[in-house]
C-alpha positions as CSV (number, residue, x, y, z in Angstrom):
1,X,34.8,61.0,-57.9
2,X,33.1,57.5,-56.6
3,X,29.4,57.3,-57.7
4,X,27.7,57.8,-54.7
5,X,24.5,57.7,-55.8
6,X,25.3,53.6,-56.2
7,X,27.2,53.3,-53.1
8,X,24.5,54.9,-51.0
9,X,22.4,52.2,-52.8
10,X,24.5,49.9,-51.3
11,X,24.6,50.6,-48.3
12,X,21.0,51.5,-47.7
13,X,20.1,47.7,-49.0
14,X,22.9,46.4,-46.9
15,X,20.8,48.0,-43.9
16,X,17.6,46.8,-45.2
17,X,18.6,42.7,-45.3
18,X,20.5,43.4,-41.5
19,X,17.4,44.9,-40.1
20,X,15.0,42.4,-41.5
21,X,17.1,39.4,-40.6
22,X,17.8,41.5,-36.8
23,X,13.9,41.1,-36.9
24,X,13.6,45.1,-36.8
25,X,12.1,48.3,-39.1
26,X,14.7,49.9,-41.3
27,X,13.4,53.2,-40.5
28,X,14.6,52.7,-37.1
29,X,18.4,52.8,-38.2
30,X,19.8,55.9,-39.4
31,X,22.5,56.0,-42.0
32,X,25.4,58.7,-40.6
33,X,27.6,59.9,-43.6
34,X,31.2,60.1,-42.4
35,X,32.3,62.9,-44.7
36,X,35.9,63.7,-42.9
37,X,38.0,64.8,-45.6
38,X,35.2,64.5,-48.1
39,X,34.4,68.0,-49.9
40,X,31.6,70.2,-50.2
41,X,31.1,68.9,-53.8
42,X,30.9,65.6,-52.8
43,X,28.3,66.1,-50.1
44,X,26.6,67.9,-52.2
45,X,26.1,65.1,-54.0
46,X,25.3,62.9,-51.6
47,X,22.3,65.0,-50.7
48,X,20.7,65.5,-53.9
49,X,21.0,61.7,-53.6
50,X,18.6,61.7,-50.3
51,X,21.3,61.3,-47.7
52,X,20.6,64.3,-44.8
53,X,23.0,63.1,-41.8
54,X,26.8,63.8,-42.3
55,X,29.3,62.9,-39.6
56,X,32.3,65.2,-39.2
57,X,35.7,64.7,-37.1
58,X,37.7,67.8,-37.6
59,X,36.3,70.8,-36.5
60,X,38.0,73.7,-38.8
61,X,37.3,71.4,-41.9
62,X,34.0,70.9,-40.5
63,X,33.1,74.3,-40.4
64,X,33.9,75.4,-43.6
65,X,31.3,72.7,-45.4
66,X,28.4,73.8,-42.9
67,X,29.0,77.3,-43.7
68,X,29.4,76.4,-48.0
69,X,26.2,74.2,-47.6
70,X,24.2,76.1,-45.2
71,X,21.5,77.1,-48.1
72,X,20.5,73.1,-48.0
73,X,17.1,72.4,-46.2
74,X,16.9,69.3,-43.5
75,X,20.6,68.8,-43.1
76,X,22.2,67.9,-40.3
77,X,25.5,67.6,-38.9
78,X,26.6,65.1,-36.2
79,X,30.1,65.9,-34.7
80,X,32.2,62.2,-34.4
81,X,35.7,63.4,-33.2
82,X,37.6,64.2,-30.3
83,X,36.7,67.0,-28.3
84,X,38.9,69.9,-26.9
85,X,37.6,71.8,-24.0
86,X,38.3,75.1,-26.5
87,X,36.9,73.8,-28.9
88,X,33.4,73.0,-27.3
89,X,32.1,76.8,-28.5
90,X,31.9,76.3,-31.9
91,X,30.8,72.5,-31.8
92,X,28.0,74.0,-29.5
93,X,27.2,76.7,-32.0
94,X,27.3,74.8,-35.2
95,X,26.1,71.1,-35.1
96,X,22.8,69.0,-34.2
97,X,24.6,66.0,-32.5
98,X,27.9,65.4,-30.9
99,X,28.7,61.6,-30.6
100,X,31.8,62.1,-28.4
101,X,31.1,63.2,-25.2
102,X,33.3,61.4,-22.8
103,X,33.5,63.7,-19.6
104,X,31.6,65.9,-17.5
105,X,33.6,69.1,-18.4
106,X,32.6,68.5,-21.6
107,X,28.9,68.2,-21.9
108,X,28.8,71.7,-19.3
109,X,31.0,73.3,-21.8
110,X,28.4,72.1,-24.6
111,X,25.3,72.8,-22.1
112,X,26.7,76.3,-21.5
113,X,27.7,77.3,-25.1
114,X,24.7,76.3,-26.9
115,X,23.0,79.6,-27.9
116,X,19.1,79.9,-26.6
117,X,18.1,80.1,-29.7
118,X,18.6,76.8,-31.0
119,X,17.1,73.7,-29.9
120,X,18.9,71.3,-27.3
121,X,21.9,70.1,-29.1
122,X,21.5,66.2,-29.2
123,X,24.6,64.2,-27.1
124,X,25.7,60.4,-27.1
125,X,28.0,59.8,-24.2
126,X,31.0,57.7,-25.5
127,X,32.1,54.5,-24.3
128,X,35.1,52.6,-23.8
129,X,33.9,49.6,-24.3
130,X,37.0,47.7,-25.3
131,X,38.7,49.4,-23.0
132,X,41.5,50.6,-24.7
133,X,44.2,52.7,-23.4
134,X,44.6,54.5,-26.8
135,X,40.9,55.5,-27.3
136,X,38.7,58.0,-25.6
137,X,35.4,57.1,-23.7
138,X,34.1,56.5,-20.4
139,X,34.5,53.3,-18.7
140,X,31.3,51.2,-18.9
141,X,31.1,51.2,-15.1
142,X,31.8,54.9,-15.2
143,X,28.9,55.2,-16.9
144,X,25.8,55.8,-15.3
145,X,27.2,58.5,-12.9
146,X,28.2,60.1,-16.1
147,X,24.5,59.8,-17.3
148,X,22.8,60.7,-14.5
149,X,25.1,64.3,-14.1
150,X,24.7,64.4,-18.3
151,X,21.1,64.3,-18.1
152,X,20.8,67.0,-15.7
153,X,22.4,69.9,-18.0
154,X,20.3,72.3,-19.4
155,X,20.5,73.0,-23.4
156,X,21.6,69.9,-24.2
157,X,19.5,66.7,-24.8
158,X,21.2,63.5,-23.8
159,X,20.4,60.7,-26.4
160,X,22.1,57.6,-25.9
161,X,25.7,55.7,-26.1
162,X,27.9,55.9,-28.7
163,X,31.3,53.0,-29.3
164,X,34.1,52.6,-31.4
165,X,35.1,48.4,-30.1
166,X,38.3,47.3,-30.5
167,X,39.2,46.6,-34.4
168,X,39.1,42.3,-34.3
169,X,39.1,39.7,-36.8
170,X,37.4,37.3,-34.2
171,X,33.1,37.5,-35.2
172,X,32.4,36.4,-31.9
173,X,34.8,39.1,-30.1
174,X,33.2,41.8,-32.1
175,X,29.3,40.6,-31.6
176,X,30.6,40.3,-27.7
177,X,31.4,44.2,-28.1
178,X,28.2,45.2,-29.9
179,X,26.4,43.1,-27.3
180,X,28.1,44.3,-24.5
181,X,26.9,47.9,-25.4
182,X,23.5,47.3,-25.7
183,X,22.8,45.4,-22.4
184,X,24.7,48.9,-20.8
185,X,22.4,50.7,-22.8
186,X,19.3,48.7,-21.8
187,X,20.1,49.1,-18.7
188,X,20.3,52.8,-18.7
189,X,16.8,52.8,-19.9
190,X,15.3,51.6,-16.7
191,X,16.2,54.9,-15.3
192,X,16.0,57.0,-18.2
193,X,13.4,56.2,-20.6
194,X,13.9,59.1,-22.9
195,X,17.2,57.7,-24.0
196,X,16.6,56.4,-27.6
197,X,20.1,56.1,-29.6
198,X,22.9,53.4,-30.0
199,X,25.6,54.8,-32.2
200,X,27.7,51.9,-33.1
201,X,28.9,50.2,-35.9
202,X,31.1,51.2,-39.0
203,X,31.4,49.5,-43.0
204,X,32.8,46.6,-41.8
205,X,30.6,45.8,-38.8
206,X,27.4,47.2,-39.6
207,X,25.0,44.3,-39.7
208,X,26.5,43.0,-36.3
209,X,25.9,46.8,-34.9
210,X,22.7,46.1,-36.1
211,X,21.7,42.8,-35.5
212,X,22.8,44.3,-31.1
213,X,20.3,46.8,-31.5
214,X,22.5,50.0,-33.3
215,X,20.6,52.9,-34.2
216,X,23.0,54.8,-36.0
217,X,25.6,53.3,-37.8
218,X,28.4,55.4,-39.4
219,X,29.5,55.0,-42.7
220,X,32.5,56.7,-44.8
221,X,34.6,54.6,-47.4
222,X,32.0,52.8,-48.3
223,X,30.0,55.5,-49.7
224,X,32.5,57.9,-50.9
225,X,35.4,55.6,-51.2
226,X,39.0,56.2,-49.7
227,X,40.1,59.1,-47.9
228,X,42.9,61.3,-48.8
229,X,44.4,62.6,-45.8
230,X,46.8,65.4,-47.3
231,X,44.6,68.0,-47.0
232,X,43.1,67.3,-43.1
233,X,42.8,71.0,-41.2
């Protein structure tokens, strides 16, 4: 098992020097855990080392960790995958954030589902900012509509704008991307102030993410090392 306790190190010091150098506070980022495939031992782990925010992609796998580690205080559980409409009931049951919200059917599946007991459930609207025929999302001009219908839903709290750009060895195609996002999210902000989050940026890209105004970046391999994909439910 990877020492995590180093990695997460790492990659918190990695954030540190990208948001100084961005010209921005570090406790404005927040460091998402993508623990797909990962166990419960080795979140464990990562918790006892500090780390709080997990990212999760596969919903049965998913559920088994939050139930094993439900006796841990402040966790919380961000859901990064694809979304089936019958899947939506559990996802609204069981997690703080979902990142991947790319249609209106969707968030009123979320919006109806989430039980009244629980607090809004936290949504970043995805977009295809690449756009890539192979990847879900919105289409940045499909955008705002999407926002202002989003916003609208009860029991759910719309957040922000979440991107996965095009994979590219070119710097200046991938800082276009990153940039690209943030003037769509700027620009959503004129007419809705209360959104605050920019989920973009992975182990190779983070500093860019960052340095375009990311305020979650999502992190896997590089804290828990490579994934084993045998065993995905």
């Amino acid at each position: 098992m990877p020492c995590i306790n180093d990695n997460l190190n790492k990659v918190q010091q990695q954030i540190d020097e990208a948001a100084k150098s961005s010209g921005r506070a570090t406790s404005d980022i927040t460091l998402l855990a993508v623990s797909k495939t990962r166990s419960a031992d080795e979140l464990r782990l990562a918790y006892d080392c500090g780390q709080r925010h997990f990212g999760e992609n596969y919903l049965q796998e998913s559920l088994e960790k939050i139930d094993a580690l439900s006796t841990l205080d402040e966790l919380c559980w961000h859901f990064i995958g694809p979304i089936q409409s019958n899947k939506t009931r559990p996802i609204a049951e069981s997690f703080h954030w979902v990142h991947s919200v790319d249609r209106l059917k969707i968030a009123r599946r979320l919006s109806e589902q989430r039980p009244e007991h629980l607090p809004p459930l936290n949504i970043c609207l995805q977009v295809n900012i690449s756009r890539e025929e192979s990847k879900a999302g919105c289409l940045p001009e499909e955008t705002a509509a999407l926002v202002d219908e989003i916003a609208a839903l009860p029991r759910i709290q719309l957040r922000g704008l979440m991107a996965i750009p095009k994979a590219t060895d070119d710097p200046e195609e991938q800082r276009n991307a990153f940039h690209r996002m943030q003037q769509l999210f700027s620009d959503l902000q004129q007419k809705h102030p209360t959104l605050d989050t920019l989920s973009m940026g992975m182990s190779g890209d983070m500093a860019m993410a960052i340095a375009e105004g990311a305020t979650i970046v999502r992190i896997g391999t590089a804290i828990f090392g490579p994934r084993d994909y045998s065993n995905k439910n």
